[in-house]
N, C-alpha and C positions, 0 to 999 in steps of 0.2 A: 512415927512423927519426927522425932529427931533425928534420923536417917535423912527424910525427905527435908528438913531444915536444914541440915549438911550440906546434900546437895543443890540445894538452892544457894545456899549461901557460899559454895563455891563459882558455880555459874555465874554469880552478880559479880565474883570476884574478876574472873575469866572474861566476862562483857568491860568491867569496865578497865583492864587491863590490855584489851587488845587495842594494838595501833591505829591510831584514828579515828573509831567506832564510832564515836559521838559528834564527830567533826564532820561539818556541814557545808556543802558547797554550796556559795551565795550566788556566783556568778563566773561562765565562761567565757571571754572573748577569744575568738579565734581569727584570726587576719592569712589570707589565702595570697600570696605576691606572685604573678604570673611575670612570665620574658614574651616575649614576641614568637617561638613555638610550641607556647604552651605547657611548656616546664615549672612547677610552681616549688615554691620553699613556703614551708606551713607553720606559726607560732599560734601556739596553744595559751591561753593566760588563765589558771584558774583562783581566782577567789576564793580562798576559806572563811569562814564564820565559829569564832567559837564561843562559849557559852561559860564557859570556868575556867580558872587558870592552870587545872590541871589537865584540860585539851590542850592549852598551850603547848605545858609541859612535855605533854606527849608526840602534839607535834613536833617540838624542836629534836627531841629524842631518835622522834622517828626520820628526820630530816638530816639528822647524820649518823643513823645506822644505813639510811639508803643512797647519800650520796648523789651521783649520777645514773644507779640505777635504772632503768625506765621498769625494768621487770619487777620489780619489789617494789617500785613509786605502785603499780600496778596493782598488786597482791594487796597490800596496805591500802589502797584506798581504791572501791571498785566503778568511781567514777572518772580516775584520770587513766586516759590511754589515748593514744593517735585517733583521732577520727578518724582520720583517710589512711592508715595504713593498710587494711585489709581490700578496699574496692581498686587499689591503685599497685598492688603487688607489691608490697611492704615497703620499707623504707631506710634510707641508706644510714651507712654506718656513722656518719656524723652527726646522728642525735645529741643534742646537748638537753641539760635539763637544772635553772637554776634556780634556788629558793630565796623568798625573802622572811624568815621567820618573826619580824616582828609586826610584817603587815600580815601575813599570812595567805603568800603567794606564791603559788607553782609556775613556774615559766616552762612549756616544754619545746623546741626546736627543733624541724628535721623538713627531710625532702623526701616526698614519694618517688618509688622507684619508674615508675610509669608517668607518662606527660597527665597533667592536670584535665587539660584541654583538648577533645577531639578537636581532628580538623575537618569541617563541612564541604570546604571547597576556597579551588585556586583559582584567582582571578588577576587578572594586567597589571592592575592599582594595590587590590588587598586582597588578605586571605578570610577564610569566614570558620571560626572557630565555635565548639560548645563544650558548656557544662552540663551534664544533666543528672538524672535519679539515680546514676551508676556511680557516679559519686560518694552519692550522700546515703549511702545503703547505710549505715551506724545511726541514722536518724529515721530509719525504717520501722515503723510500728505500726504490725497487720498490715499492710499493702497502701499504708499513707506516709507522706514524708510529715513527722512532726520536730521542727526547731522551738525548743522552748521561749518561754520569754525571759527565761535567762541565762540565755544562750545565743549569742550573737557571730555570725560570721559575715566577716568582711574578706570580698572579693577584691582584690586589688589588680588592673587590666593595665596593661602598659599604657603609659602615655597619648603613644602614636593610636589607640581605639576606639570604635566607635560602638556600643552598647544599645543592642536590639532592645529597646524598653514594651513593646509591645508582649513580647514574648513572656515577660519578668511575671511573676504572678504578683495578687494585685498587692498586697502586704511589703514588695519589697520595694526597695528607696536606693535613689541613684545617685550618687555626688561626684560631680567629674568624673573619674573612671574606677569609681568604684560602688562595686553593688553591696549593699546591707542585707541580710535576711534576718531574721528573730522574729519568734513567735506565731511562726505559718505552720498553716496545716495544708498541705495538697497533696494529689494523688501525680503528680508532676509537675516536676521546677525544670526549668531549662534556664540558661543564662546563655544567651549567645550573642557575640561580638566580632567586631572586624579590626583587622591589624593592617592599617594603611602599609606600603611600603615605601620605603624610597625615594625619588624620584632620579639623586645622584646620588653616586657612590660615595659611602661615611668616611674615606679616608681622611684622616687630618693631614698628611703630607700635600694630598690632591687638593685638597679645599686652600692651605694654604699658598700652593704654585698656582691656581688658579687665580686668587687672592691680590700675586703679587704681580702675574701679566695684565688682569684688569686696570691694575693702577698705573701699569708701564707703557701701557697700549694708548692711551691719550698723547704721552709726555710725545713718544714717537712718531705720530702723528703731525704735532704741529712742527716738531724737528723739518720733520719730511715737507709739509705744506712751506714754512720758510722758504728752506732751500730752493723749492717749486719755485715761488717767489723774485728770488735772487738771484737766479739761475741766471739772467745774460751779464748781471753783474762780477757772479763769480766766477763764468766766463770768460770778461776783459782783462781780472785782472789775473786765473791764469796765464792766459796768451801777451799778455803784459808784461807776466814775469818771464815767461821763455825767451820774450823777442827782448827782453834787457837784458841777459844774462849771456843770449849769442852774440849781441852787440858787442859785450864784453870781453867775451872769448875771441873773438878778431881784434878787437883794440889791442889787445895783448900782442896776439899774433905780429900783428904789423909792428910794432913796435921793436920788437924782437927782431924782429930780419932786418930794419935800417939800422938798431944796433951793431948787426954785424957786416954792414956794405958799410960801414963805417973803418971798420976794423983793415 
């Protein structure tokens, strides 16, 4: 009996001794920023909940023996890691990862090394992109996608898009161009949208020489129309000036030669 109170009594010590153990995730948000091919950058926010001030403790302990970590954030706590690292062929070395220990909040930051977004198809105007269950494989449980309810991911689409809402299953919410999911259950998500293009080239140099012959192209205009205008005016008093000027040029002349029949 005393043997077995021993080790009991070490185990409770070893449970409550280990990093994080007791420490409770309240809530994920996750925010997903797409570019216009599809290229996404992913921030993770997790939410802790603690219960005594020795989770505190523990977490502040554990939050600077790990640092920047991601692989020890990992080990220590088996609910923080990349969502989309594995369905997207990992993720680049610029992971950051920053803590707030008095709110007690994981920030994790990074980019999938593969584009976010297939592309469905190229068209004149726009191109037609998707998201789908190949994604979201880390949310795969037995052959259904389940997003908890507290657990929230935000699709963030470029500006320039247009969001197939048809397609959205019926739980998710659209706000300008961005799609919400939390607390679905489906056996398929698709998210698919379109990326208007162009219609002129983005140049700022172009935009603004364009800019500056719009406004010069009037002025030159009415220049030209005057002139149009004035044209037998400015005319007479060309041919005005020439026949004063050779009038001149013989006054001289003459002048000059009785100077010297004088002589």
């Amino acid at each position: 009996m005393k043997k077995c109170a021993a080790l009991l009594a070490i185990a409770m010590i070893l449970i409550i001794s280990a990093p994080g153990f007791a420490v409770k995730l309240k809530n994920v948000q996750i925010t997903v920023s797409l570019d216009n091919e599809g290229k996404g950058s992913v921030t993770e926010s997790y939410q802790l909940e603690f219960e005594t001030l020795s989770e505190v403790q523990s977490f502040e302990k554990t939050a600077r023996e790990n640092s920047s970590s991601l692989r020890a954030w990992e080990a220590d706590y088996g609910f923080f890691y990349p969502h989309f690292e594995k369905p997207l062929g990992g993720i680049k070395d610029s992971t950051s990862i920053s803590v707030s220990e008095e709110s007690g909040n994981i920030t994790l930051k990074y980019s999938p090394n593969e584009t976010f977004a297939r592309i469905e198809g190229r068209e004149q105007r726009s191109d037609v992109y998707a998201i789908d269950y190949r994604q979201l494989q880390q949310f795969n449980a037995g052959g259904t996608i389940v997003i908890p309810e507290n657990t929230t991911i935000n699709i963030v689409l470029p500006s320039n898009s247009e969001i197939n809402a048809a397609k959205l299953p019926p739980k998710a919410s659209v706000n300008g161009n961005t799609v919400t999911l939390t607390g679905i259950q489906s056996n398929s998500i698709t998210v698919e949208y379109r990326v208007f293009k162009p219609i002129a080239p983005r140049s700022d140099d172009l935009v603004y020489q364009i800019s500056n012959w719009y406004i010069l192209f009037p002025a030159v205009l009415i220049i030209l129309g005057i002139l149009y205008l004035k044209r037998e005016e400015i005319e007479e008093k060309i041919e005005s000036y020439l026949v004063e000027h050779s009038d001149m040029s013989g006054k001289q002349k003459t002048d000059k030669d009785f100077e010297l029949k004088m002589d």
